[in-house]
C-alpha positions as CSV (number, residue, x, y, z in Angstrom):
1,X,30.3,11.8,8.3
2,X,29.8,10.0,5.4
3,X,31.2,6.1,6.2
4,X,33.2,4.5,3.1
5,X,31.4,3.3,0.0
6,X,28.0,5.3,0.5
7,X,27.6,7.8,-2.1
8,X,24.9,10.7,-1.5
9,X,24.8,12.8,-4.5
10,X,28.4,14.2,-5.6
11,X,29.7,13.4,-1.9
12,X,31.5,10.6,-1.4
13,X,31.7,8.4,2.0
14,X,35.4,7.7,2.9
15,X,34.9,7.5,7.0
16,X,35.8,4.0,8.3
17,X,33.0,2.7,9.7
18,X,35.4,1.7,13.0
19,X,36.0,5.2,13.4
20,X,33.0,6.3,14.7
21,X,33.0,7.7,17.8
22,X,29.5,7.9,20.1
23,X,29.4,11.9,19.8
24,X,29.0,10.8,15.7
25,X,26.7,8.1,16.1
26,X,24.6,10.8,18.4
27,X,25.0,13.1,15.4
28,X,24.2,10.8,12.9
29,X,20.7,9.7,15.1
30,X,20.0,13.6,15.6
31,X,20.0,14.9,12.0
32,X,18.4,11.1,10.8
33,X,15.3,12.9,13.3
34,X,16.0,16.4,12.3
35,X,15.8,15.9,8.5
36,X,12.4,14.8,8.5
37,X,10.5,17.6,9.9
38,X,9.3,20.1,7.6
39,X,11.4,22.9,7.4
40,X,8.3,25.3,9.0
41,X,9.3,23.6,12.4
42,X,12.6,24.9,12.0
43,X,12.0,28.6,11.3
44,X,10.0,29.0,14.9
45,X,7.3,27.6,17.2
46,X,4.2,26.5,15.9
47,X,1.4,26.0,18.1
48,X,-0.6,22.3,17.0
49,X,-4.4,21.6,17.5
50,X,-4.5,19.7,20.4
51,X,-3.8,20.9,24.0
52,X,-1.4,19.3,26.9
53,X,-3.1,17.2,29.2
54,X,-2.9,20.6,31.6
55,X,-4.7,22.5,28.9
56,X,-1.8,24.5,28.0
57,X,-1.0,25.0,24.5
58,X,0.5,22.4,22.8
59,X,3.7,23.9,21.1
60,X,6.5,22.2,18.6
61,X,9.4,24.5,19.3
62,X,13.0,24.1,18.4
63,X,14.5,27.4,18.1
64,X,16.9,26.5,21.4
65,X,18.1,23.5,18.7
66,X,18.1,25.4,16.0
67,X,18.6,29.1,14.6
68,X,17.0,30.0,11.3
69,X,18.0,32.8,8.7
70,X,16.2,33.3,5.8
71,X,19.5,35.6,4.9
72,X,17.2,38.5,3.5
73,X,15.4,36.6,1.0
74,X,11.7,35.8,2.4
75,X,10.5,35.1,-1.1
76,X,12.7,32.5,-1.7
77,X,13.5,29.3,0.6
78,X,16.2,28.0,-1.4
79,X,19.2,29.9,0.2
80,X,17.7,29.0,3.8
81,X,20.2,28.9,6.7
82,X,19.8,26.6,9.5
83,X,22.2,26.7,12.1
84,X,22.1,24.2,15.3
85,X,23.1,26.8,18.7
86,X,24.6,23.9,20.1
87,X,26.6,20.8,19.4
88,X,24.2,18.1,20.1
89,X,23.9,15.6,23.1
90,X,21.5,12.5,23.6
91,X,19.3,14.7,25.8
92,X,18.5,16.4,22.2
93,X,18.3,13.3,20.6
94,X,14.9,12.4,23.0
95,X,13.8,15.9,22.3
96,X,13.5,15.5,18.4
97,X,11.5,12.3,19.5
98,X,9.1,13.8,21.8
99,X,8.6,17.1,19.3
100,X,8.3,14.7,16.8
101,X,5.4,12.7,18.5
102,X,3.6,16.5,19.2
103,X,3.5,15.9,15.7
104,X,2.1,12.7,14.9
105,X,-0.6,12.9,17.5
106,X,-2.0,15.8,16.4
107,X,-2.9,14.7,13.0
108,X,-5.6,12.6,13.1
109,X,-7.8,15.3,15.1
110,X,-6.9,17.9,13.1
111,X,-8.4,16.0,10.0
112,X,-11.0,14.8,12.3
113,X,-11.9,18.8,13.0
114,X,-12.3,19.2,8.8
115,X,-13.6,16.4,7.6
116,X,-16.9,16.2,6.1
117,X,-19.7,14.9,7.9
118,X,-22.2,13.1,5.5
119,X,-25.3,13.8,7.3
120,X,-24.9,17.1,8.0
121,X,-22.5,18.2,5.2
122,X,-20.6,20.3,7.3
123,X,-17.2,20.1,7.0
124,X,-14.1,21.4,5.1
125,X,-12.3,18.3,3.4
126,X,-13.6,15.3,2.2
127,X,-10.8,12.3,3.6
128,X,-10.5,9.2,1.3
129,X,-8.2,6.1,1.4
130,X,-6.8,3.1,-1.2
131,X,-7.4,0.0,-1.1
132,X,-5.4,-1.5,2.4
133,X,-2.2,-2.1,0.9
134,X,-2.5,-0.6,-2.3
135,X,-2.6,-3.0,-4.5
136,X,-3.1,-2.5,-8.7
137,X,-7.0,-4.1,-8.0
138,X,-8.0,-4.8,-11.4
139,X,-5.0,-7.2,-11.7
140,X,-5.5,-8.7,-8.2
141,X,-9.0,-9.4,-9.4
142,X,-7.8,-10.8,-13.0
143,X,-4.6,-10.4,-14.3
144,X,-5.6,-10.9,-17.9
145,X,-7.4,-7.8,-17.9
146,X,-4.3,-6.5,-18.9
147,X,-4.5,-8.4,-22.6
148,X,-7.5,-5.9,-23.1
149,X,-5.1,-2.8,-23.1
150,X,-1.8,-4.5,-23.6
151,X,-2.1,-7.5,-26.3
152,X,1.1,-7.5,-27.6
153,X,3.0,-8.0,-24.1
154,X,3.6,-11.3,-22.5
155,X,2.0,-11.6,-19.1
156,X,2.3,-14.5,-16.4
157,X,0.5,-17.3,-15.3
158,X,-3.2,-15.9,-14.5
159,X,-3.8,-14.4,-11.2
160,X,-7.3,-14.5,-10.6
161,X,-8.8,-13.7,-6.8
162,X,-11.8,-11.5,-6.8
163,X,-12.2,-12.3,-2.9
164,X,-8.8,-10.7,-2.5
165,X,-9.6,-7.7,-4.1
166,X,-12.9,-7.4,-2.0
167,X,-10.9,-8.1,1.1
168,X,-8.6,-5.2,0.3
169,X,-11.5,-2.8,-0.5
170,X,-13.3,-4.0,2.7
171,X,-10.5,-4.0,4.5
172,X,-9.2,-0.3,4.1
173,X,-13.0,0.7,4.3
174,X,-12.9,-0.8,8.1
175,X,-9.6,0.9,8.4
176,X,-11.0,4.4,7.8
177,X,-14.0,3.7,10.1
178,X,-11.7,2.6,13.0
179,X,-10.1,6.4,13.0
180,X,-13.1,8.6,11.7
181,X,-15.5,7.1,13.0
182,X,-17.8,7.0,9.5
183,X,-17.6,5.0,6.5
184,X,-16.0,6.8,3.6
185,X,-17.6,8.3,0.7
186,X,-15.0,7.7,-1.8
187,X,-11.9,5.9,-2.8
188,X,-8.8,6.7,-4.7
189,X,-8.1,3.4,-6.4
190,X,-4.4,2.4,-5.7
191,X,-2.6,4.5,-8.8
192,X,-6.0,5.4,-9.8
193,X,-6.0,1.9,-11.8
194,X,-9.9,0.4,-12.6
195,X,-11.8,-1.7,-15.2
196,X,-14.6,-2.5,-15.7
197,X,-15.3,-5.9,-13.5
198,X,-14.0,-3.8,-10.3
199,X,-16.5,-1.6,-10.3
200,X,-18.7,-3.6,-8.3
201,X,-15.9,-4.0,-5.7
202,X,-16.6,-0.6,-4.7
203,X,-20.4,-0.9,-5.1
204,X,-20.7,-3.4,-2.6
205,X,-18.4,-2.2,-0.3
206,X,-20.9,1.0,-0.2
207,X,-18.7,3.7,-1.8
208,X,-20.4,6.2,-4.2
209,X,-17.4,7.7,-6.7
210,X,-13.7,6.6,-7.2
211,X,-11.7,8.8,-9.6
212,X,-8.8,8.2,-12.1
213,X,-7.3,9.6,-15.1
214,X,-8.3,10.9,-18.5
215,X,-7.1,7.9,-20.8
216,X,-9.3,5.7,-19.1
217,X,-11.9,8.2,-20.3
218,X,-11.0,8.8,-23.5
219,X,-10.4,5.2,-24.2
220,X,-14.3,4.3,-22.6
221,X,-15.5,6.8,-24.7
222,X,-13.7,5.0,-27.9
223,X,-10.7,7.8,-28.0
224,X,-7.1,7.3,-28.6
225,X,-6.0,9.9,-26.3
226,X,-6.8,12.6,-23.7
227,X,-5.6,15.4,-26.0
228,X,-8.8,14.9,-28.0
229,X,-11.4,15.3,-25.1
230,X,-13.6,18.3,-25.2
231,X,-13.7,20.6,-22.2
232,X,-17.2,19.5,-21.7
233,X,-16.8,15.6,-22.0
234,X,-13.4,16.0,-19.3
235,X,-15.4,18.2,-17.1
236,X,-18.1,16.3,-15.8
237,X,-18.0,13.2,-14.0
238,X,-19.4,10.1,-15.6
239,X,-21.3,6.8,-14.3
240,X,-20.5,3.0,-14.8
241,X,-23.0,0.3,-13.3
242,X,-22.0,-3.2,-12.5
243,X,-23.5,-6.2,-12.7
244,X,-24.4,-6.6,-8.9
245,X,-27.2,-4.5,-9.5
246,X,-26.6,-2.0,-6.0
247,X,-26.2,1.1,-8.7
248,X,-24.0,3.2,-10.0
249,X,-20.8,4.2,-9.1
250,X,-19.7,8.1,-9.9
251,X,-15.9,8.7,-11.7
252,X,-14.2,11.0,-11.6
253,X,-11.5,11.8,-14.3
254,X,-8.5,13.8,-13.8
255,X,-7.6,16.8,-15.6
256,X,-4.1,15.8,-16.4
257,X,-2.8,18.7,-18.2
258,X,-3.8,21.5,-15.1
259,X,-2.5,18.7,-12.5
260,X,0.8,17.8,-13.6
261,X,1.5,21.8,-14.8
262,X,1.3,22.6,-11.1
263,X,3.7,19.3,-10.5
264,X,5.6,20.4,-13.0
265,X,5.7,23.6,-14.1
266,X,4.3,25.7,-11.1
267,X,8.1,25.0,-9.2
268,X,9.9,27.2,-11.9
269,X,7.5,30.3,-11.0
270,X,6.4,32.7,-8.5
271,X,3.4,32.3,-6.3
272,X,1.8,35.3,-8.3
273,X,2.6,34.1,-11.7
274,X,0.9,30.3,-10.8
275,X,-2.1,31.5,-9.6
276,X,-2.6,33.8,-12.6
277,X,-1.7,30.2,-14.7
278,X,-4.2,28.2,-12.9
279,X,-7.2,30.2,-13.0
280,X,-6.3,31.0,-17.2
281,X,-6.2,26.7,-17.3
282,X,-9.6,26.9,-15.6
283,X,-11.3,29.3,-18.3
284,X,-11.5,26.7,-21.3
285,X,-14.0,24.8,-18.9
286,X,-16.4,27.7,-18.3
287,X,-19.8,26.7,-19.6
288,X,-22.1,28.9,-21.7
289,X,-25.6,30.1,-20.3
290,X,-27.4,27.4,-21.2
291,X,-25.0,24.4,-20.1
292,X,-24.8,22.5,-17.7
293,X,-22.3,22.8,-14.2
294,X,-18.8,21.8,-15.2
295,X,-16.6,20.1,-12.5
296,X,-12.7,20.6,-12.6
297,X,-10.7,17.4,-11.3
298,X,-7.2,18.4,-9.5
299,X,-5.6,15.5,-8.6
300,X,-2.1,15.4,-7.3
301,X,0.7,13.3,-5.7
302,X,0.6,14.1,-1.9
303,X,4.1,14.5,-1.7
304,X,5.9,13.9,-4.9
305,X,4.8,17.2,-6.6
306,X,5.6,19.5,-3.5
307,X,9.1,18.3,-3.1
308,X,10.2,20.3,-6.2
309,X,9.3,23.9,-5.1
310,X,12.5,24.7,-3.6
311,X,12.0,28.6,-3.7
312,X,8.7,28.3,-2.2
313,X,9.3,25.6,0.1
314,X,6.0,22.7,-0.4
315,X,4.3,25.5,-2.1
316,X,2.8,27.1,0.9
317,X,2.8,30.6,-0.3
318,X,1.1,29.5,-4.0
319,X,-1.1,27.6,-1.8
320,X,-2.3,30.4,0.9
321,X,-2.8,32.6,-2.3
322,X,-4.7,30.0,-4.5
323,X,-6.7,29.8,-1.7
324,X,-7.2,33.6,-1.0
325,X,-7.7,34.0,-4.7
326,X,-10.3,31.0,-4.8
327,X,-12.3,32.8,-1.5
328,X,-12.8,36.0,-3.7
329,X,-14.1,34.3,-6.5
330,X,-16.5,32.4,-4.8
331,X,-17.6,35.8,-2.8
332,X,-17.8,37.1,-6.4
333,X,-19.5,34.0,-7.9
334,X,-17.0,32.8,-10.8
335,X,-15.8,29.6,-9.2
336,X,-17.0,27.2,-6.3
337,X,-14.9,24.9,-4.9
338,X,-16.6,21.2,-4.0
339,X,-15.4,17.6,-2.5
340,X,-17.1,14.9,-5.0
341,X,-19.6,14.0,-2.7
342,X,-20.7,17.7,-2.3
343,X,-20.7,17.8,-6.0
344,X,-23.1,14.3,-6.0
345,X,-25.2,15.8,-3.0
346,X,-25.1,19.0,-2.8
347,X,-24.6,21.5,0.4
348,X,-27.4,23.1,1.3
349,X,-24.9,25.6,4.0
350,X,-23.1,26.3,0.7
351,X,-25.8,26.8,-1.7
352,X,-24.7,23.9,-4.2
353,X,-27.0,22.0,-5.9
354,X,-27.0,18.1,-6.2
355,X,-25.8,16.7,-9.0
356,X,-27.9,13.3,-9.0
357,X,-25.9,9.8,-10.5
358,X,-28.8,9.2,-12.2
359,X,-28.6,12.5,-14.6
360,X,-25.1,11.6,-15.5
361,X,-23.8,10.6,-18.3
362,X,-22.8,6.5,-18.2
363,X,-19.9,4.6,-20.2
364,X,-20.9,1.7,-21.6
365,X,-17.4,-0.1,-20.4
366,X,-14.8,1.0,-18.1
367,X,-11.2,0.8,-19.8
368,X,-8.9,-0.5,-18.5
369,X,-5.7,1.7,-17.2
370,X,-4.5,4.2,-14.2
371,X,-4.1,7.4,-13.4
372,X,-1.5,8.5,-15.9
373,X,-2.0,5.7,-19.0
374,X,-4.4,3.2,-20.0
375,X,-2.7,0.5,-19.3
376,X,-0.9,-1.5,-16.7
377,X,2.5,-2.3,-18.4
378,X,4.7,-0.4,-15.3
379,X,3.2,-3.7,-12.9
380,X,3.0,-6.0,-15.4
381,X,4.1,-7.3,-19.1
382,X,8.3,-7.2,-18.5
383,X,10.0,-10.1,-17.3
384,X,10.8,-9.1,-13.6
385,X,7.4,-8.4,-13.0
386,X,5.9,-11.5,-14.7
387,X,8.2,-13.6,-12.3
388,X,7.3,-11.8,-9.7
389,X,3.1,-12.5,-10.7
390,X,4.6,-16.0,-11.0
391,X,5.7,-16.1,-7.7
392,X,3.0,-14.3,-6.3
393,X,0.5,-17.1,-7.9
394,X,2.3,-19.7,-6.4
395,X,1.6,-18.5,-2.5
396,X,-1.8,-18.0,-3.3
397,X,-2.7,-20.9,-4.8
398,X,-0.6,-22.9,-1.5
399,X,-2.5,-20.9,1.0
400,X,-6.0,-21.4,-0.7
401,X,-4.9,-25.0,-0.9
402,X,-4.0,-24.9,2.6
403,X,-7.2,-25.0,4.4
404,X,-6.7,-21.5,6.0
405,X,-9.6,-19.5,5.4
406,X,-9.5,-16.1,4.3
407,X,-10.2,-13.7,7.7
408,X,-12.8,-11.3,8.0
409,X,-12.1,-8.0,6.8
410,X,-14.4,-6.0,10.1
411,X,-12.5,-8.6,12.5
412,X,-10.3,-6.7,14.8
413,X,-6.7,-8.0,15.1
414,X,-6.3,-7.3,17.9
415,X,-9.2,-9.3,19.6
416,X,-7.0,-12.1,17.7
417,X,-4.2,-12.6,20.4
418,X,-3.0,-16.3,19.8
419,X,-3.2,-19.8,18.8
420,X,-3.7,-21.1,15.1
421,X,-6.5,-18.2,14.3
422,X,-3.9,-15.4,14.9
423,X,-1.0,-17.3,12.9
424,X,-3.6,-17.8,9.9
425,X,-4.6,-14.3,10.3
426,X,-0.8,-13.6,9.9
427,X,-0.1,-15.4,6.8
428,X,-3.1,-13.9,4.7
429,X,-1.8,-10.2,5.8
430,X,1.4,-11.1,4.6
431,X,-0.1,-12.4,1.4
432,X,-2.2,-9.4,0.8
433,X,1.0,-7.2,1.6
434,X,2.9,-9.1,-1.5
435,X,-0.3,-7.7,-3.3
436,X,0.7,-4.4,-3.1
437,X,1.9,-2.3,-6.3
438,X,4.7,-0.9,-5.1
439,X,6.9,-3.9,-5.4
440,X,5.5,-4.9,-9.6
441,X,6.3,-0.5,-9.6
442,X,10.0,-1.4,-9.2
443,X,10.7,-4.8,-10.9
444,X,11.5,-4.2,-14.8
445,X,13.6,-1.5,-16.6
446,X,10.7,1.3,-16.8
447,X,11.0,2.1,-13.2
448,X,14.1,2.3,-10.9
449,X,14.5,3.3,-7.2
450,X,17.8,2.9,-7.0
451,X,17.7,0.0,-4.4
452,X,15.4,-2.3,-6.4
453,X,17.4,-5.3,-4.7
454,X,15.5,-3.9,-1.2
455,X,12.7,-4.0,-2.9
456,X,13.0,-7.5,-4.7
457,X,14.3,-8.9,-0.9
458,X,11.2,-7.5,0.8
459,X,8.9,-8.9,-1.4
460,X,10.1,-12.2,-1.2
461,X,10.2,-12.1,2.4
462,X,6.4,-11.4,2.5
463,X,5.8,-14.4,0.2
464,X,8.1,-16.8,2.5
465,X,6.2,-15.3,5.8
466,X,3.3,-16.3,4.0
467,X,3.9,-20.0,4.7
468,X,6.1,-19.6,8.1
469,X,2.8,-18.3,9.5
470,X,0.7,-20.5,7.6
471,X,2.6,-23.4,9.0
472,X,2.2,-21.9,12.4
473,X,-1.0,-21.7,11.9
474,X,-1.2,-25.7,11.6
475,X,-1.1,-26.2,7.9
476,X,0.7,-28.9,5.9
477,X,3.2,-26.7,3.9
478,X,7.0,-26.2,3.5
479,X,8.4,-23.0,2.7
480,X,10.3,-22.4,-0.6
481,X,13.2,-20.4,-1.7
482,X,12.3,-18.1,-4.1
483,X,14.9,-16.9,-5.7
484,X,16.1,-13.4,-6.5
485,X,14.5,-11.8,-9.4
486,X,16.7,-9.2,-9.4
487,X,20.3,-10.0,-9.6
């Protein structure tokens, strides 16, 4: 089915693309649907959270699509057979479409059911979000923080726009409160990236901890690297106060070595065998009689790290037992598990005591860097990406010079229907989209997605929308060609 010239893998496309009939293009539109629901879907009904509007039980099932054998190996998914009862018809087509939106709408309520409610501290998960579109915020704020922790690269004209990196804070912050209905505790920094100015970003945006990774710490605490961090200085969080005086702000600092053995390592072993690995990685931290609580920070890709347990498909079996396993240890009083803020707070219905900012430990200076190095050379420092800063530069500076004023993060968008506010609302959201990291991730030679051009053409296409809208919107501009970066 593959049409000519489009290579997945080791097959090869040689279908002309006139060939096609409509019972292929229905095909084609079927398993495009299909391939994205998780292969639990597939092996039988699965009843979701929410009820139909009758009350009934609301139920994903297609096993009259599709027939699943797990050919006598339950253990291991890899060898899974999936076998459609049917050749498919349009009628299935809007099926996969409705199933899949039984889906989507339950998954707001269901975290809504588990998250943790701050004033009562009831709750199972604590829910966090990035910045709004993710963008690397110490550079947003001032690019030539990156001459701290990489002097020897050569970086771009300087980007400098605190407000922007306020907006995007503020901005995700009203996001959150829009579909939970309470303002967020905590914030993953966009690839865990921080130094030390942004800290009061988060301050005065109201948040309490953010978290990143262990070079950060080691290089704060005037290390070279994460391998010569005790036990004790990796497991406890730490404190860094800004200079708007509204406190101190909690971090968080990954233990890198247990998180990316479960990314890593935990895919080439049995449930059993990882759960018996993770609680031996957890021993090192256990504190003597006399020492203080020690807190273990797991942080993992959401997706990325699951994709690679093909024998136990997104680690669901490892994950029901680490979390059987983790239940019995906390009857038997060897482990507890926490959020942060139950950690900061405590939990009174769980018996854990508060762990008060003010009787932690505080670095002097945040360093620089992101949740896997302590620097920022994969967004910045190689040609591509300097251009690409360059370019960046250049819409910003036009649109401040504009006259357009920069919205208001808690404004509704949709209370902005027309005329030359909603067009000037436009071309800032299209300049704090180019902010994001995702498209400095791909420019250079460290990092390839394998359609980088896509990448390159998208984020020039947010930069020229920039000043279509902004022109819209009634100012005096022209919009430029900015040429590929990529060729």
């Amino acid at each position: 089915m593959l049409p000519w010239g489009v290579n997945v893998g080791s097959l090869h496309g040689n279908k002309s693309r006139e060939s096609y009939s409509l019972q292929d293009k229905i095909r084609i539109k079927f398993f495009f649907y299909l391939v994205y629901f998780d292969p639990c879907f597939l092996q039988g009904p699965i009843t979701m959270p929410l009820s139909n509007p009758d009350g009934s039980p609301m139920v994903v099932d297609l096993s009259d699509l599709v027939w699943y054998d797990n050919v006598g190996t339950p253990d291991d998914d890899s060898d899974d057979c999936f076998y459609l009862r049917h050749d498919v018809t349009e009628k299935d087509c809007q099926r996969l479409v409705v199933e899949a939106y039984k889906v989507m709408v339950n998954i707001i309520p269901m975290h809504k059911q588990l998250i943790l409610q701050p004033k009562t501290m009831r709750g199972q998960v604590e829910i966090i979000t990035t910045p709004f579109y993710h963008p690397i915020l110490p550079l947003i704020y001032d690019s030539d923080i990156a001459r701290v922790c990489q002097p020897q690269d050569r970086l771009p004209r300087r980007f400098k726009f605190s407000q922007d990196a306020l907006y995007q804070v503020a901005r995700s912050k009203y996001q959150y409160v829009q579909i939970f209905g309470q303002n967020p505790i905590g914030m993953w920094p966009a690839e865990g990236a921080v130094s030390q100015p942004v800290v009061d970003i988060f301050l005065d945006n109201g948040l309490t901890w953010i978290a990143t990774g262990p070079h950060v710490l080691a290089r704060s605490l005037g290390k070279s690297h994460p391998d010569s961090l005790t036990p004790a200085e990796l497991g406890q969080p730490y404190t860094s106060t800004g200079s708007s005086k509204l406190g101190q702000l909690c971090i968080f600092f990954r233990d890198w070595r247990l998180s990316d053995e479960i990314g890593f390592e935990y895919p080439k072993r049995t449930p059993e065998e990882n759960v018996q690995a993770f609680f031996k990685s957890l021993e090192k931290y256990r504190p003597s009689a006399h020492e203080p609580d020690r807190i273990v920070t797991v942080l993992l890709d959401g997706e990325n790290a699951w994709e690679w347990f093909s024998k136990d498909n997104d680690g669901v079996r490892f994950l029901n037992l680490l979390y059987k396993t983790l239940a019995q240890k906390q009857d038997e009083g060897k482990i507890v598990t926490v959020t942060p803020a139950e950690f900061i707070f405590g939990n009174p219905w769980r018996n854990i005591p508060a762990h008060p900012l003010a009787q932690m430990k505080s670095l002097d200076s945040l360093y620089p860097g992101c949740w896997f190095t302590s620097d920022f050379s994969t967004w910045i420092g190689e040609d591509e990406e300097n251009k690409a800063w360059n370019y960046l530069l250049r819409a910003r500076e036009d649109l401040q010079h504009s006259g357009l004023e920069i919205p208001n993060p808690m404004e509704n968008e949709n209370d902005i229907q027309n005329g030359e506010k909603f067009w000037a609302f436009k071309a800032w959201d299209e300049m704090f989209a180019a902010e994001g990291s995702d498209w400095f991730w791909w420019y250079g030679k460290d990092q390839d997605s394998g359609a980088d051009v896509v990448f390159d053409t998208n984020f020039r296409l947010h930069l020229e929308n920039v000043y279509r809208y902004a022109i819209k919107a009634g100012a005096n501009l022209r919009v430029p060609q900015f040429a590929p970066i990529i060729h």
